[in-house]
N, C-alpha and C positions, 0 to 999 in steps of 0.2 A: 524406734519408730516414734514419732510425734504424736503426742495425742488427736491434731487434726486428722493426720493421716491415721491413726489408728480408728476411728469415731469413721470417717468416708469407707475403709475394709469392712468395718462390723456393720453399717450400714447397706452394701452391698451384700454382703454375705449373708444378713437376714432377708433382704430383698431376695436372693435367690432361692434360701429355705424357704420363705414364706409361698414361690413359685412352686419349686416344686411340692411343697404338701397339698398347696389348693388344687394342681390339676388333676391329682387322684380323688379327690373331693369332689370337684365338680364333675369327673365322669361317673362317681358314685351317683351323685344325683341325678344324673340325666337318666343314669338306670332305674335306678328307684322311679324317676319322674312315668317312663316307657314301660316298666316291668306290670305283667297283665292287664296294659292299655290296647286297644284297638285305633291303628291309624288306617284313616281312609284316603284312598285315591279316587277322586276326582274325574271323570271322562267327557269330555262334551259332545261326544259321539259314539255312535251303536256298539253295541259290545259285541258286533260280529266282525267287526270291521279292526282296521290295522292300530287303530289308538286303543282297542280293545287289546287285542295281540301285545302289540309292546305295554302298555297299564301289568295286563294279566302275569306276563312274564316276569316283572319287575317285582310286584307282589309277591310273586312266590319264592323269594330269595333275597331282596333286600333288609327283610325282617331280623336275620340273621347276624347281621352286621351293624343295627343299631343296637345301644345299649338297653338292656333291658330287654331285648328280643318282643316287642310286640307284636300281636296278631296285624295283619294287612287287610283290607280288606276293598273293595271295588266300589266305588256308586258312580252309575249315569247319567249324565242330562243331559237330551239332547236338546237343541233347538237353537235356530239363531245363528248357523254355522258357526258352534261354540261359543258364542257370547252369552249366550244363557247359563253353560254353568259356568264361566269367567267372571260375571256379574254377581253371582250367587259367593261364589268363592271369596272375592275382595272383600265382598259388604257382609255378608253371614257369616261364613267359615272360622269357626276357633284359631282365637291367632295364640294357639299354646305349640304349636310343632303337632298336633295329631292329625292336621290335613294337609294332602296333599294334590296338586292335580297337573293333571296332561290337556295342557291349553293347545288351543289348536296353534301351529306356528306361525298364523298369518294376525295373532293377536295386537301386535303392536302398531303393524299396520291398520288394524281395525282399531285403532283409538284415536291414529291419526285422519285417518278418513270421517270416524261417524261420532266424535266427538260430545254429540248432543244426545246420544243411545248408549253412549257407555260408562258404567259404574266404576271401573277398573280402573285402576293404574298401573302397567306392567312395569313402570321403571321401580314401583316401591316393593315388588315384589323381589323373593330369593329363590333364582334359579338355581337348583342342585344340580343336573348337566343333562345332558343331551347323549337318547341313545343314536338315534341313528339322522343320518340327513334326510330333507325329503325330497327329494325333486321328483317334479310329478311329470309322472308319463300321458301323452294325450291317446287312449286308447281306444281302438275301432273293432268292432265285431265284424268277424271275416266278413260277410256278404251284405255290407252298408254300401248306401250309393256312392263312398269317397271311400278307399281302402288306399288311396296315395297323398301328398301333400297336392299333386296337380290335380286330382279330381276332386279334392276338397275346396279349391278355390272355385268350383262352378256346382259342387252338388251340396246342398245343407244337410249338417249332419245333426243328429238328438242328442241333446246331452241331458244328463242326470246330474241334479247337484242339490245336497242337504239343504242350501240357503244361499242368501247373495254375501255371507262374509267368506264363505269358505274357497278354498283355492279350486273346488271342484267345480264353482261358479266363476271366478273370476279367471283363471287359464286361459278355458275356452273363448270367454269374452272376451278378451283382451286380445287373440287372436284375431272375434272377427272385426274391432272396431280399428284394432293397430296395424293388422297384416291384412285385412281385406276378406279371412276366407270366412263361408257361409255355413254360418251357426243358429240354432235355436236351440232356448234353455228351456230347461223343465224341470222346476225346484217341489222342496215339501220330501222328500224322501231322509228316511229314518237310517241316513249308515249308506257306507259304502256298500255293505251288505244286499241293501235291497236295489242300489243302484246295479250291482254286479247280478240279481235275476231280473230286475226288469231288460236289461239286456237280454239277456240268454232268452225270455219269451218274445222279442222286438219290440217291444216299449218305446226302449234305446238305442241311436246308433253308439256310439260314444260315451266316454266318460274319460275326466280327467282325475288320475289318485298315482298314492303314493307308486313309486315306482318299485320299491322294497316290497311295498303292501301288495303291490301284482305277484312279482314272483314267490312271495311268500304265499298266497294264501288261492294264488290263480295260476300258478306252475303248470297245471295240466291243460287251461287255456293255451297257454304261450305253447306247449309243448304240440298240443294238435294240430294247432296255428288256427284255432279258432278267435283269438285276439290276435289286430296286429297293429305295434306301437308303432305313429307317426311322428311323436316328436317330442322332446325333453323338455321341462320347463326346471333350470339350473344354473348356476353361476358357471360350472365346469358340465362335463360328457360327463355322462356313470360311466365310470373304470369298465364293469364287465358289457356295456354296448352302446363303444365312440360313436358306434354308426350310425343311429340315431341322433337326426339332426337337434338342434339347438334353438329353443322359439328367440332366445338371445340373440343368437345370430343372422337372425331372418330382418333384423330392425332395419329400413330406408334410411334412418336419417339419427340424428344425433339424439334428436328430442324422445322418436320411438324408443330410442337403448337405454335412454332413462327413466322410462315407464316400463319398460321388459324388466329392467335392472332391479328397478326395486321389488319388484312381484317375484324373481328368483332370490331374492337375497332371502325374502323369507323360508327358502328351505334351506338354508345353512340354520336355522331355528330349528325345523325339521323336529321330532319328538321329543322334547326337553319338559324335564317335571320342574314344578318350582314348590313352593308352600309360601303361606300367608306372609304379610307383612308382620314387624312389629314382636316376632318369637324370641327368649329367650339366647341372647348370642352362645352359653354353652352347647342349648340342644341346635341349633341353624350348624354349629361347629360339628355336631356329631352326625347329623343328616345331609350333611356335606362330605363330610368322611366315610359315613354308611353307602352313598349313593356312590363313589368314585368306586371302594373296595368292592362294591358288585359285581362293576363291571369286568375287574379283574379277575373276580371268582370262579375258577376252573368249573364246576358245577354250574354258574349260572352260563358259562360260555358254552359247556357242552349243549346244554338247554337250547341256548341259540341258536347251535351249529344245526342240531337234532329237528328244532322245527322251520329252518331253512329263512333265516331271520335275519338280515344285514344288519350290521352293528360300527358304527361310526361314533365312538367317544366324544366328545368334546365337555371340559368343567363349566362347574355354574359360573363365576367369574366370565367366564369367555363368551357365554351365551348372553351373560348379562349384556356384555361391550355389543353385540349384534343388534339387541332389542333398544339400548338405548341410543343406537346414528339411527335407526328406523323412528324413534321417537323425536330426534332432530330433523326429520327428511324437512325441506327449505320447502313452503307451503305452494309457490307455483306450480313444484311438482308436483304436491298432494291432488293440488285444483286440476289439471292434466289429469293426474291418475284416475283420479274421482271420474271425469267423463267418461275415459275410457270404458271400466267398468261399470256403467251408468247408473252409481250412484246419485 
């Protein structure tokens, strides 16, 4: 062997040792870095509500599977239909890997809409992945003056909604500015939670939420048929009820599908954790790894099954690619959008 060729093999060959020693090394340290740390999740809505439920469940079993096993732990903010603690997060939040949060999914479109109120940048953020999709359901309490889509076009129904970012607000608006039917909003509420008894006392006719978040956590409404859903707000049907029509589908005209379009694109974002910008790329590596092995995790999936929890995977990478065409959306159609929801 020639000494160039021999000098290019001993080259490589140390290039490989030196690989593999370092990556026992740096999973040492990400443990060492995690071992008796406390990391937080993040929530920007009520902790009775379904970002509660998926946060909660996540907590208790993805600790397992990062190195070093650190304690999990929950904090709230609400307000601002999630941009309050989105803002807090970007600008405040330890960029070491010890925070984490559950941003509301219609985040990215709230950066493109209100550009002057927001602190955030979700494209520098790192999605760890997505538990579940959200398409939300437009849901009526059996004895409101519309319990059909056709009597919803002559009788106004009450809706409940945390704020003007959230999809709680924007659904139903978007219905009455784009599809014609007859809505009134009525914001300020703390959580899907108290949206779902201001209902139950008549408060409310109406509410738009997560569709998983109903039969999870309001199974015994749907069961008595004291709710009944009028219509999907989603790129596709939810698998377990086609028949529930589509606010997608309802569009007149080309321009409409493209203002529908983009308001359902945001639940394929649906409950996706992310953490700060800026973190060491070993630990991003391992809370990348921790969050996918979760989902896999026979325990955490029984957990799911047990509290009747839809579970729709998808990786950070791939959520990433959703948030950032939202963050390209062509600005005529922001300005469109923008009306609609009268922003």
């Amino acid at each position: 062997m020639s000494k160039v060729k021999f000098k290019a093999v001993t080259a490589a060959a140390t290039a490989a040792l030196a690989a593999f020693s370092t990556a026992p090394a740096q999973s040492a340290g990400v443990a060492d870095f995690y071992k008796n740390k406390t990391v937080t999740i993040m929530v920007g809505f009520g902790a009775g509500g379904g970002y509660g439920l998926y946060a909660r469940t996540l907590s208790q079993h993805m600790g397992r599977h990062i190195p070093g096993n650190p304690n999990i732990i929950l904090q709230f903010m609400t307000g601002a239909g999630g941009n309050k603690v989105a803002n807090y997060f970007y600008t405040v939040a330890p960029r070491n890997g010890t925070f984490l949060a559950l941003l509301a999914n219609s985040a990215a479109l709230q950066q493109v809409l209100r550009p002057e109120r927001i602190r955030y940048d979700v494209s520098k953020l790192h999605y760890l992945g997505r538990m579940v999709t959200m398409r939300s359901a437009i849901i009526v309490w059996h004895n409101a003056p519309a319990t059909s889509l056709a009597d919803f076009k002559n009788n106004t129904l009450i809706f409940g909604a945390t704020g003007k970012a959230g999809q709680d607000y924007m659904n139903p608006t978007l219905m009455k500015n784009v599809l014609g039917y007859k809505v009134k909003m009525v914001t300020g509420y703390k959580g899907s939670s108290a949206i779902n008894l201001a209902m139950e006392k008549g408060e409310l006719h109406a509410m738009a939420n997560s569709w998983g978040s109903v039969k999870a956590r309001l199974g015994h409404w749907l069961d008595k048929k004291q709710i009944v859903p009028l219509a999907m707000v989603g790129l596709t049907p939810s698998p377990d009820r086609p028949d529930i029509p589509l606010v997608l589908d309802m569009a007149k005209n080309e321009t409409d599908r493209q203002i529908l379009e983009l308001m359902a694109s945001t639940t394929a974002v649906g409950r996706a954790f992310t953490t700060t910008p800026a973190i060491p790329a070993d630990r991003l590596a391992a809370l990348l790894a921790a969050f996918d092995k979760t989902m896999k995790d026979p325990i955490f999936l029984a957990d799911v099954t047990k509290r009747k929890m839809e579970l729709e995977y998808m990786s950070g990478p791939d959520v990433q690619k959703i948030i950032n065409k939202t963050i390209a959306t062509p600005k005529a159609l922001v300005e469109s959008f923008k009306k609609a929801v009268e922003f």
